[in-house]
C-alpha positions in Angstrom: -57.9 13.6 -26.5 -55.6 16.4 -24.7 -53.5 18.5 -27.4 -50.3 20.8 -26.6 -49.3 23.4 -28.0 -46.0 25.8 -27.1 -48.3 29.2 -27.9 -45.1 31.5 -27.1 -42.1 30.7 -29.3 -40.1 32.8 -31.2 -37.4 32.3 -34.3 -34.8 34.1 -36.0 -37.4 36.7 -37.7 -38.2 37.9 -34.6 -35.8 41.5 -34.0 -34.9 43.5 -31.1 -36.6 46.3 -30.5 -34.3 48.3 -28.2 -30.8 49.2 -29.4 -32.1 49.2 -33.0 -28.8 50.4 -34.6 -26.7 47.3 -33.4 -29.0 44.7 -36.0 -29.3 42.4 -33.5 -32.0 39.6 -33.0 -33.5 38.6 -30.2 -33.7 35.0 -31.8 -31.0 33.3 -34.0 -32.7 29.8 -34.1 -34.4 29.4 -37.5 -38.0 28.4 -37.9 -37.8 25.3 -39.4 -35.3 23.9 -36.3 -37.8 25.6 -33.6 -41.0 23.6 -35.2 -38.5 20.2 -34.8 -37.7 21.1 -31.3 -41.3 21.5 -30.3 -42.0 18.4 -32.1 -39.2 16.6 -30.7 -40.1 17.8 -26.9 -43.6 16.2 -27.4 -45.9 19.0 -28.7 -48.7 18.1 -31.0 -49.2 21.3 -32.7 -46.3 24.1 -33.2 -46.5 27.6 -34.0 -44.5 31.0 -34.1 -45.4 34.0 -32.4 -42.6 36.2 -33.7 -43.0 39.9 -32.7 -45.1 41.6 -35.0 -44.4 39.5 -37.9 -45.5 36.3 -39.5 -42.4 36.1 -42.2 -41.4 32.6 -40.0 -44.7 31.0 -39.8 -44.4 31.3 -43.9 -41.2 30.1 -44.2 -42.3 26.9 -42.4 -45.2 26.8 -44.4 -43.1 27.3 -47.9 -40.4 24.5 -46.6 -42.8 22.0 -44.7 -45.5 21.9 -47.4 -48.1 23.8 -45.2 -48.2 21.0 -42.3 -51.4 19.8 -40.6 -49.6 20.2 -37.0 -49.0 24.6 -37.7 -50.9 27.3 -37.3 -50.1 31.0 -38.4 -49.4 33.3 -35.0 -47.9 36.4 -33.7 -46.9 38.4 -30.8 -48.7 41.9 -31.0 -47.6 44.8 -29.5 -50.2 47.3 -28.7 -50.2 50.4 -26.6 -52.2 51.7 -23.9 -52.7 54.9 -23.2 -49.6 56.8 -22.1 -47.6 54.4 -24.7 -47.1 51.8 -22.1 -46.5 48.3 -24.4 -48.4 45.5 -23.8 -47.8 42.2 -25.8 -51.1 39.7 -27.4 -50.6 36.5 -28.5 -52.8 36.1 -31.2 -53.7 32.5 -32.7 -54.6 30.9 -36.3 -54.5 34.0 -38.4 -54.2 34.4 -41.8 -51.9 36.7 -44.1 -55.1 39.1 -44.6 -55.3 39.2 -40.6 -51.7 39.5 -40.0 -51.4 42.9 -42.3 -54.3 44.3 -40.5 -53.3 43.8 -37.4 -50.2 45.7 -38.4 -52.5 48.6 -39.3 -53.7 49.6 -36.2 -51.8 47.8 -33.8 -50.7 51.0 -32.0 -54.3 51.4 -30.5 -55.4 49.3 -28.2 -58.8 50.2 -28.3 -58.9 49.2 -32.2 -56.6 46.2 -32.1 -58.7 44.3 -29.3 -62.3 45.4 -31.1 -60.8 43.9 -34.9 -59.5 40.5 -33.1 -63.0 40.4 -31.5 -64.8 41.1 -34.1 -62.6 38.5 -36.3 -62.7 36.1 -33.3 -59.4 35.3 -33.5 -58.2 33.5 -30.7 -55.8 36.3 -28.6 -54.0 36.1 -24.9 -53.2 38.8 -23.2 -49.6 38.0 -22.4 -47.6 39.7 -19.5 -50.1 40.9 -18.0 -48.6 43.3 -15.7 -46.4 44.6 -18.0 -48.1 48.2 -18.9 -48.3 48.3 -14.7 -45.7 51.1 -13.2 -45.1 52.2 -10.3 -47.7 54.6 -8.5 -50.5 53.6 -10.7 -53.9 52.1 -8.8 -53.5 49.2 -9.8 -57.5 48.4 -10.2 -57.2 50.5 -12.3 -54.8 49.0 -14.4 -56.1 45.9 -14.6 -59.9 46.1 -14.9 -60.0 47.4 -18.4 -57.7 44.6 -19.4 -59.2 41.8 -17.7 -62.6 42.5 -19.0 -61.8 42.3 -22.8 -60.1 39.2 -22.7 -61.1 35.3 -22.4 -57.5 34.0 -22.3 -54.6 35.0 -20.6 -50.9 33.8 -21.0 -50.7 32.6 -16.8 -47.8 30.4 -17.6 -44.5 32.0 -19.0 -40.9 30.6 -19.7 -39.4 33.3 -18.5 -41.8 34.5 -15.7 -41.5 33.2 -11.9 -44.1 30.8 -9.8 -44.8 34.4 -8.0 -46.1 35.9 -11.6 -48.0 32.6 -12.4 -50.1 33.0 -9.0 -50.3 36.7 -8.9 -52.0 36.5 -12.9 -54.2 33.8 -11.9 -55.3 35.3 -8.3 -56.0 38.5 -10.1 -57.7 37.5 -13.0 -60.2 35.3 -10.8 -60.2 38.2 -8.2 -61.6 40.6 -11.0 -63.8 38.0 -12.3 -65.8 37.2 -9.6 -69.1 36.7 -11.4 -68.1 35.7 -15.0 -70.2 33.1 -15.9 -67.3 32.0 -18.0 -63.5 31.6 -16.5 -61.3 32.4 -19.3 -58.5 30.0 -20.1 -55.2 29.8 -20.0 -52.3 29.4 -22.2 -48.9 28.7 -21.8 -46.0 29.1 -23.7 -41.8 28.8 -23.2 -41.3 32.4 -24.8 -37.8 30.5 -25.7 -36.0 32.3 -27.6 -33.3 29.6 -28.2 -33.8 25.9 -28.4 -32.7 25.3 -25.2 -36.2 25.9 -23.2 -38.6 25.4 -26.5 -41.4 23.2 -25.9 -40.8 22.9 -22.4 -43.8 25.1 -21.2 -47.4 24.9 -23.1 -51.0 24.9 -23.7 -53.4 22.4 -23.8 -56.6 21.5 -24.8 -59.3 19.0 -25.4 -58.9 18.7 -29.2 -58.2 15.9 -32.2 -56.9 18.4 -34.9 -55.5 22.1 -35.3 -59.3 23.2 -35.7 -60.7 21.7 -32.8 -58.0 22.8 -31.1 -58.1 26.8 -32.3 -61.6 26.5 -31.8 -61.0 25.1 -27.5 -58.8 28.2 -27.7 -61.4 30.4 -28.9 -64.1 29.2 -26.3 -61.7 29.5 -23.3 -61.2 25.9 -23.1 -57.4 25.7 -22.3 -55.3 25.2 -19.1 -51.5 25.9 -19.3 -48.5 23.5 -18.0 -45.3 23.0 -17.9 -42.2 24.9 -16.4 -41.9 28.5 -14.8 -39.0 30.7 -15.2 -35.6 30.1 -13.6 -32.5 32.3 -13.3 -30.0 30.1 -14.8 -32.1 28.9 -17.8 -32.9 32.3 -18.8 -29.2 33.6 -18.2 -28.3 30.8 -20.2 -30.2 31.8 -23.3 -29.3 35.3 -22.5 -25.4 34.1 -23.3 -26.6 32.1 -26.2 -27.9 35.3 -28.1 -25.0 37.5 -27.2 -22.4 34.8 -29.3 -24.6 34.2 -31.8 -24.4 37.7 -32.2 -20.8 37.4 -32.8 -21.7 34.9 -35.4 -23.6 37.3 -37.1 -20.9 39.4 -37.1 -18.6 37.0 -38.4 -21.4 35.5 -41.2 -21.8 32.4 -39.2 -25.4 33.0 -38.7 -28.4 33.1 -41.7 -28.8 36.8 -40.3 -26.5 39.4 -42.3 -25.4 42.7 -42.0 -25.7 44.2 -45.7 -23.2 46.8 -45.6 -19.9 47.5 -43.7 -21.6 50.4 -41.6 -24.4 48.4 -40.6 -21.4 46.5 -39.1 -19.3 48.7 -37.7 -21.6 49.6 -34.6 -21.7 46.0 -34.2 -18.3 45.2 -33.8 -17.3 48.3 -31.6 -20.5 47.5 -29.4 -18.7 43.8 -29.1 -15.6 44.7 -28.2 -16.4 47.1 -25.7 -18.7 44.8 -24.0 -16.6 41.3 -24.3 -14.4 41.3 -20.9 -17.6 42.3 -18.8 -19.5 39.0 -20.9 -16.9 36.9 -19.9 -17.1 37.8 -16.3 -20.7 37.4 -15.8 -22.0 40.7 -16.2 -25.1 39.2 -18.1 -26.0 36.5 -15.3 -25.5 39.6 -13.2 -28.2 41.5 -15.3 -30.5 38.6 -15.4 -30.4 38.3 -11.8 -31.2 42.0 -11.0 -33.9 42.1 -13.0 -35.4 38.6 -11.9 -35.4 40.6 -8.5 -36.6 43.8 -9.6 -39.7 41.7 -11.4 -40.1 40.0 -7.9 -39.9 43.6 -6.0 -42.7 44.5 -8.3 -44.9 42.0 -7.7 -44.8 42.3 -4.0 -45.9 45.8 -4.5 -49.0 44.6 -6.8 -49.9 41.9 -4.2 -50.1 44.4 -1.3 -51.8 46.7 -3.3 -54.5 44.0 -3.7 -54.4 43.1 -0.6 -55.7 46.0 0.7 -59.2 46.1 -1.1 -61.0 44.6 1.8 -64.1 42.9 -0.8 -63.0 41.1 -4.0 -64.0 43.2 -7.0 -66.4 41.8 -8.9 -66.8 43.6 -12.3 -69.8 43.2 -15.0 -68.9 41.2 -17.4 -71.8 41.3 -20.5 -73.4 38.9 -22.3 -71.0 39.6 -25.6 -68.1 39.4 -23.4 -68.9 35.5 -22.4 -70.4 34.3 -25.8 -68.4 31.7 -27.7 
């Protein structure tokens, strides 16, 4: 039987990196409401892959009783050299896993080598994320699509254009891999509004089965592809549930008054440009900057007259 699974999902323990000092979230759902909305939109497994943190996947566990239908995830971020981020999806790990992924998660080099040597089940998500301009872009990718047997092709937020380009590359630099890698999908919702609506699937009868498909490249990804007013809609969504935080209508909490302070100046300040559409504005500009990019990828590609093959070892294709 076929199994789905949303492998990109994120809840209320997942934080926002930039503009540290404001305490905001980048996810106000809680986890126990974004493993019903999975369920509810018809997955058969749910997980969490908060960034850099498995605190949600716990709580689920501690208020679910440890279902059969969840698995333990995370979204990684790693760095290659240069400190460009790149973000892993990594599947079925435990508490022991987690912390030491958190250990030496700033080095690429390390964090790929412990997840292969664990065999954990990891996509490389976004993959042209790292990728600025000016850079060959062989060069960027080769050493990124050799260590990994799945990739993320299928994104919530990411256009049909970034879904064709990841594929087209990936089996462009793969030429004679005795093994394609799979695919995974996932909503990377950060609201409930698109969680559950883009996935992963896989031959399977049970969470093992179905980590182990994952593990031997056996996945294909479905679902939807990123649209402008989705995602500008979930943009919104986190801006006023940010003012519910302010106000203590959310389960996140500022602890003190100067925590916030920065807050509420940032809110008012910024209020008359949300309620004129500055952020469906922002979302739109950078939908086109993303597609500006990818034009520039492609014709880079485009000019290498043979496909590249590269070698791919015998380690790299076992299962």
């Amino acid at each position: 039987m076929t199994m789905r699974a949303d492998l990109h999902l994120h809840s209320d323990h997942s934080g926002l990196k930039h503009l540290e000092f404001l305490k905001m979230r980048d996810c106000y759902t809680p986890p126990v409401e974004v493993y019903k909305r999975a369920k509810a939109r018809g997955m058969d497994l749910v997980t969490l892959t908060d960034h850099d943190t498995i605190d949600g996947c716990l709580e689920i566990r501690e208020r679910l009783d440890d279902p059969d239908d969840f698995f333990m995830s995370e979204e990684v971020e790693t760095f290659l050299p240069g400190r460009r981020s790149m973000h892993i999806g990594v599947f079925g790990i435990t508490e022991a896993q987690h912390h030491e992924i958190q250990k030496i998660r700033g080095d690429y080099e390390d964090l790929v080598a412990y997840l292969e040597e664990q065999r954990i089940p990891s996509a490389l998500n976004h993959l042209f994320r790292g990728y600025r301009p000016g850079m060959d872009v062989e060069e960027y990718l080769i050493p990124l699509v050799r260590r990994f047997q799945l990739y993320e092709t299928r994104n919530g937020t990411q256009s049909e254009t970034y879904r064709r380009l990841t594929t087209e590359s990936i089996g462009r630099l793969r030429g004679r891999a005795r093994q394609r890698p799979g695919e995974t999908g996932g909503s990377d919702a950060h609201t409930l509004l698109r969680a559950g609506r883009t996935w992963t699937e896989c031959e399977a009868t049970d969470r093992d089965s179905f980590l182990a498909a994952l593990s031997e490249g056996r996945s294909v990804a479905g679902g939807e592809d990123g649209e402008l007013l989705p995602l500008a809609r979930d943009v919104y969504a986190i801006i006023f549930s940010y003012y519910g935080q302010l106000f203590g209508r959310t389960r996140v909490r500022f602890e003190t008054l100067g925590q916030r302070l920065p807050g509420a100046l940032f809110c008012a300040a910024t209020l008359p440009t949300h309620l004129i559409g500055f952020p469906l504005i922002c979302t739109g500009v950078n939908q086109l900057a993303k597609r500006v990019g990818l034009q520039r990828i492609e014709s880079a590609l485009a000019r290498v007259s043979e496909p590249l093959e590269i070698e791919v070892t015998e380690a790299e294709v076992e299962v």
